[in-house]
N, C-alpha and C positions, 0 to 999 in steps of 0.2 A: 872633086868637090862640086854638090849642084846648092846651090841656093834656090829656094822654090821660088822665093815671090821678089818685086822691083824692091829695090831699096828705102825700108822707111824705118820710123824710130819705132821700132816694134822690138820688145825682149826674145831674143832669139836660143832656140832649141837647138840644139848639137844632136843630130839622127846618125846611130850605130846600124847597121842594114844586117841580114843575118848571114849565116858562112854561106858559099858558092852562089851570094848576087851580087850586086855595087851599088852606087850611090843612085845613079839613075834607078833603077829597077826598085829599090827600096821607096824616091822620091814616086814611082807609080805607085805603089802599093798603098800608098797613105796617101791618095787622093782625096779621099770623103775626109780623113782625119783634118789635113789639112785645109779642108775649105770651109770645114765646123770651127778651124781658130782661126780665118783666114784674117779678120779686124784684131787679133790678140796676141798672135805671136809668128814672128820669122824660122821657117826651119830650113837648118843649113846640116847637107848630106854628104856625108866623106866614104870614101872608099876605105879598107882593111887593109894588111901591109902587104899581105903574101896574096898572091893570086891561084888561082886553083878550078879544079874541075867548076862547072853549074851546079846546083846543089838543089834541094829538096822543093819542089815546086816548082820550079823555073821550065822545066820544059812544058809544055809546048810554046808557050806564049812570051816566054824573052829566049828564046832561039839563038836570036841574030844579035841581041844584048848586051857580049862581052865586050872587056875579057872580063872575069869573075874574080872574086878577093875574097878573102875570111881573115878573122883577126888571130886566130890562133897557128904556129905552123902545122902542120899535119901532126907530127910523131907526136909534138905536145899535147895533141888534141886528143889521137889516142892513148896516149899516155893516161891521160886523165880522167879521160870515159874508163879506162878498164881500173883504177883506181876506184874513184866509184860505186863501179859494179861488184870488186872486192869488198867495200866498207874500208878500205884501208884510209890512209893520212891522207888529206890534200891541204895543198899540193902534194905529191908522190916525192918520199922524200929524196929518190934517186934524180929528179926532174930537175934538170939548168932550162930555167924560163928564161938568160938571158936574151937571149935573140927576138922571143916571142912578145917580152916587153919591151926592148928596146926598139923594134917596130912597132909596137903599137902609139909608144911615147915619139915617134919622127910625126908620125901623123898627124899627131896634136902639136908637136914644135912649128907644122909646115904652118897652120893656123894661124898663127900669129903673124904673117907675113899680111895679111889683109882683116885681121881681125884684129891685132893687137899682142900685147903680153897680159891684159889687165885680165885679173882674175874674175872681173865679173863681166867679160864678153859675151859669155854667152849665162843666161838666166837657171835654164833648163837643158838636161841629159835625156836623149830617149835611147833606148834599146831594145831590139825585137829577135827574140828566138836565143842563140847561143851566143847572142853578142851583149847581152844583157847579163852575163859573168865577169864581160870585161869591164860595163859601165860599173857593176856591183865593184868589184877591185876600184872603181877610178874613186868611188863617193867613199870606201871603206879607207882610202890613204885620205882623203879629205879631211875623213873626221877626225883620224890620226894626226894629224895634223897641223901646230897650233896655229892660231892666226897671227900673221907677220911671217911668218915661214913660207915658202913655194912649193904647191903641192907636187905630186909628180906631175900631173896633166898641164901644170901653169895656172888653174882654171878652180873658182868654186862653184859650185853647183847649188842652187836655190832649192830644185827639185829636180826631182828624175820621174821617168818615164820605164816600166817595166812590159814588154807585152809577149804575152808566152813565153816568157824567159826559162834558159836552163842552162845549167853550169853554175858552181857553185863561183862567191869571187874570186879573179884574178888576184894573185898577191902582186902588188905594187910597193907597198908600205915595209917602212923597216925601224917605224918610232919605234918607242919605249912603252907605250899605251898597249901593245901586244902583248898578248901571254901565249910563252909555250907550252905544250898540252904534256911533254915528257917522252912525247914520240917521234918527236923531229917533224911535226906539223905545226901549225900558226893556228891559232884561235882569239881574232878579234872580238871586239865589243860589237853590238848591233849596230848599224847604219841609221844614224838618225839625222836625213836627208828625207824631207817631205815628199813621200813618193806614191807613186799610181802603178799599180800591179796589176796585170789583167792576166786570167788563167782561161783558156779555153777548155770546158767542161767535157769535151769530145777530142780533145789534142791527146793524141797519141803520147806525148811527154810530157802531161798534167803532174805528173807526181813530182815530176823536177820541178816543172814551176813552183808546187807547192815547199818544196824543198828551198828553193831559194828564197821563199817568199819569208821564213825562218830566221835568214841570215838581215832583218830589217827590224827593227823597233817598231812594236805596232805602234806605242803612242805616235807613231812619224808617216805607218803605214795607211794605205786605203788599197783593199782589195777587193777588186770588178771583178766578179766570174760572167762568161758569157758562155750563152748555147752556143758553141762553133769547135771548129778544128786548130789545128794549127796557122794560124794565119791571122794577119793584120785584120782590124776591124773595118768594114764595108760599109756592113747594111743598117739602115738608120735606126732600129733597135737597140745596135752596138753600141754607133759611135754617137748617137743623143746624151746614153748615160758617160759612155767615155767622158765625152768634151764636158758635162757637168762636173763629173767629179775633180777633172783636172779643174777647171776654173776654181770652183770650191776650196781646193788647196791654195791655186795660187792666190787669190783673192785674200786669203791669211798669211802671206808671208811677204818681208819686206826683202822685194826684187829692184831696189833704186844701187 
């Protein structure tokens, strides 16, 4: 786990990193992000459960980096992509996510050991690339969820962070608020979780982003397209409108 900044009373951001980098490597990547909220908010960077090869972007320049994490286990992962790719059910109805979620809920239980149990430890969820299926799953049991109850994560979430996301949500949730479709797949209600979605215009998996971007309540949604690729937001074009619009959001909603 990295914390970016010293300790202060700042509402803090729980940062997802995407599959084959880690906490560190994700904390570079959002360098400009982070120093456009650096007076507004804390972001705190956790590693994935399973470790695994370096993954898309990482060479040349985090090399010496490891070791590497992703939040899905591999077969799951392909599991799901070729699901997908078929149009079939997801989750794939033959798929036991046990393991895959109960690693990614240790992560969040480890949390609490320096954060707390309160569900309102942390303000805000970000997610970047294919880890932004697992945040989707964490805010989709959220809303499932009623209040007084304890979510999967421990945690409610004020608002989320989406950036190039793909993968549809993780299922976590197993309320009564779910409807089944008739085919042994899950079909929740949309995510109405105040959230910022950013789709790069040039990323090679724009159409997932946009696919995910589906599974969200627009009245709850804001959607950033940006001229770029796959990749965290940089250049001050980016991240001026980014950090505006996040503000914008949070500025409307009560994060006490």
């Amino acid at each position: 786990m990295t914390d970016c900044s010293p300790k202060r009373d700042l509402p803090r951001i729980l940062c997802f990193h995407g599959d084959g980098t880690n906490a560190d490597i994700f904390y570079s990547q959002t360098r400009v992000i982070r120093n456009a909220l650096v007076d507004k908010f804390d972001l705190v960077y956790i590693n994935g459960p399973f470790e695994c090869d370096p993954g898309y972007g990482v060479s040349p320049f985090f090399d010496d980096c490891g070791p590497y994490f992703r939040w899905l286990q591999a077969d799951d992962a392909a599991a799901i992509a070729s699901s997908r790719q078929l149009d079939g059910p997801y989750p794939p109805r033959e798929l036991n996510m046990e393991k895959t979620t109960r690693g990614i809920l240790d992560v969040l239980r480890d949390l609490e050991w320096e954060f707390g149990s309160d569900e309102r430890a942390f303000a805000g969820i970000m997610g970047f690339s294919s880890s932004a299926g697992v945040v989707a799953g964490i805010l989709q049991d959220q809303c499932t969820t009623p209040r007084g109850r304890r979510t999967k994560s421990g945690y409610r979430f004020s608002f989320s962070i989406l950036i190039n996301g793909h993968g549809l949500p993780l299922e976590f949730s197993d309320h009564d608020s779910e409807a089944g479709t008739g085919d042994g797949s899950v079909k929740a209600a949309k995510i109405q979780v105040p959230t910022l979605l950013t789709c790069g215009l040039r990323d090679e998996w724009l159409c997932e982003s946009r696919k995910l971007v589906e599974s969200f309540d627009v009245k709850y949604s804001t959607i950033l397209d940006l001229d770029s690729g796959h990749e965290v937001p940089t250049r001050p074009e980016h991240v001026t409108p980014f950090a505006q619009c996040l503000l914008k959001i949070t500025d409307a909603i009560d994060m006490q």
